[in-house]
N, C-alpha and C positions, 0 to 999 in steps of 0.2 A: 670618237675623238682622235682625229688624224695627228693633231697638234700634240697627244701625249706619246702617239709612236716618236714620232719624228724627235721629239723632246729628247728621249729616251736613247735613240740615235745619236742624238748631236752632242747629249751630256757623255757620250761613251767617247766622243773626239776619233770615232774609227769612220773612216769618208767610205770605204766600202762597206759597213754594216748602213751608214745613213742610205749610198745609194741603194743597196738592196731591200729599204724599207721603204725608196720614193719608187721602187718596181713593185711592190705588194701593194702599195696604194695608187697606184695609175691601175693594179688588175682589179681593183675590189671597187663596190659603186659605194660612194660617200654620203650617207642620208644626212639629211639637214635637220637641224631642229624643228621641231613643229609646237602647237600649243599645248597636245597633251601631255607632251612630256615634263613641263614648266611644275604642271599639276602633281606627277610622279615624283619629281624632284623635291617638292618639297612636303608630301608624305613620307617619301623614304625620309629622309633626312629627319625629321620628325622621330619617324621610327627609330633609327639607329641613337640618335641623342637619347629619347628614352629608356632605349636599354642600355644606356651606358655603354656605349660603341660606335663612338663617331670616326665617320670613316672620312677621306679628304676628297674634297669638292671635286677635282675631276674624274674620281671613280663615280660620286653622288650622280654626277651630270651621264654617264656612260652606263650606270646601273640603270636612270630614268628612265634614258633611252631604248634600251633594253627592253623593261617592263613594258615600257608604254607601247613597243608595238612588238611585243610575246617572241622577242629577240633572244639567244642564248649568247651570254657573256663567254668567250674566250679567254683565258687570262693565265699566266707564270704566279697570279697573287690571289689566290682562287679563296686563303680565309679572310682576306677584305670584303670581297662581293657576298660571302658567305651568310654575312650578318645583315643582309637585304631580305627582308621576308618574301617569298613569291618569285624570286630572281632564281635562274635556270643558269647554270655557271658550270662551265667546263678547262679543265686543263692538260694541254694538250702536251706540253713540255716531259711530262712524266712517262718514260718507256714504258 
């Protein structure tokens, strides 16, 4: 989800943290959605609502992603993804 980096960027209103997050996404390749992730998406979600831990749609959509092709989530919000069953999550922020 290139759209929550950049989000994340432009809500910070710092033009050299956005541009140095349009240099990590011009180095990194941008997967596109495909069908089986639609299917991930809304198991997971499923899941987390059942247990009473709904998490917000565009980690839902980045979590799918994920799963669906045995991807490891990156992330500074590592007990969101946490509550994805099967979901591989690393945080790398932490010395």
């Amino acid at each position: 989800m290139a759209g929550e980096l950049r989000y994340g960027a432009a809500k910070e209103g710092a033009a050299r943290l956005s541009q140095q997050m349009g240099a990590v996404l011009r180095a990194l390749t941008i997967l596109s959605l495909e069908r089986p992730i639609e299917a991930e998406y809304a198991a997971i979600r499923c899941d987390v609502e059942r247990a009473g831990t709904p998490t917000g749609a565009n980690d839902l959509w980045i979590a799918a992603h994920a799963r669906a092709q045995d991807l490891v989530v990156v992330t500074a919000n590592k007990p969101e993804f946490d509550r994805v069953p099967g979901l591989v999550v690393e945080d790398w922020s932490i010395p």
